[in-house]
N, C-alpha and C positions, 0 to 999 in steps of 0.2 A: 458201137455208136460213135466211138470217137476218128472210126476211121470213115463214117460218112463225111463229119463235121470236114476232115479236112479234106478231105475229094472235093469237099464243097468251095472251102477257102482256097482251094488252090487255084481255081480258076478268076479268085478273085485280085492273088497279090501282081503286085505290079516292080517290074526289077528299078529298083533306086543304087544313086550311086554309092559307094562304102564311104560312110563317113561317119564318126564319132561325137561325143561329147567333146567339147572344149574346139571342136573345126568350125570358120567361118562359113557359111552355106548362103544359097540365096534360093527361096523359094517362089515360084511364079502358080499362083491361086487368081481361079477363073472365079471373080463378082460378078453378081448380075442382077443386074440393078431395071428393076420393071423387064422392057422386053429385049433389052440391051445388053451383051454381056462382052466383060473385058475383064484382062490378064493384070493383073497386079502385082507386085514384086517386093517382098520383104527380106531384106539380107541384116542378117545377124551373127550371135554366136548360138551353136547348139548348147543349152544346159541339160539336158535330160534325154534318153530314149528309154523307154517304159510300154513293158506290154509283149503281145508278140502276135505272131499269122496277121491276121486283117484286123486285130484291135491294136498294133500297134504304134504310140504316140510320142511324138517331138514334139518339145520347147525350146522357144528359138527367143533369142533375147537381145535387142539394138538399141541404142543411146538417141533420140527424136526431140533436137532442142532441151536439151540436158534432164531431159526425163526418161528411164526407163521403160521401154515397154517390150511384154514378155506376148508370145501368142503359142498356143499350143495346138498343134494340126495331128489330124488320125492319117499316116503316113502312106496307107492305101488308098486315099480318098481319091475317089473320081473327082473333083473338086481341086485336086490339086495334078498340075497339069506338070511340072517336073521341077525337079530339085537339082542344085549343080553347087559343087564345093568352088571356092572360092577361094581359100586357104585354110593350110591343115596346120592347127597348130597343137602341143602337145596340151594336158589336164593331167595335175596330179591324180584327181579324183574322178569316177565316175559319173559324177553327179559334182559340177564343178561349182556350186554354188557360193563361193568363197570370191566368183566374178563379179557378184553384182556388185559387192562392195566397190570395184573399180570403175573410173571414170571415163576413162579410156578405152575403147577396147581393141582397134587395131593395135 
């Protein structure tokens, strides 16, 4: 059974660039709004990659007028039209959550 599931998923993942937890990335996600649809652009820092095959999930976290905001994307989503690093920079942690505390994040 498990080797239909992934015959199945494999025709679903999509090649993303290599990037980690703690790299700055920019992600461009296709809204559509009524019959209209455009490309919108969210750059931040990666905190998380969670999951794996076609359920796999990124959390991407940027500073918007000194407030926080975090968005979490399912990383095969047709909905998400492609992802580009922007700069790699190191995380002690896998899960670098010790960022948010920070003001800054370039």
């Amino acid at each position: 059974m498990d080797d239909i599931l992934r015959a199945v998923e494999q025709g679903h993942l999509k090649e993303r660039d290599a990037f980690r937890p703690g790299d700055i990335i920019r992600v461009h996600e296709r809204i559509s709004e009524g019959a209209k649809e455009r490309v919108q652009v969210f750059e931040g820092l990666v905190l998380k990659r969670s999951g794996g095959g076609t359920k796999e999930m990124i959390t991407v976290r940027k500073i918007s007028s000194g407030i926080g905001v975090e968005k979490t994307y399912p990383l095969h989503s047709p909905k998400i039209e492609k992802i580009e690093l922007v700069k790699e920079r190191g995380a002690r942690q896998s899960r670098p959550y010790y960022l948010r505390d920070l003001r800054k994040i370039r």
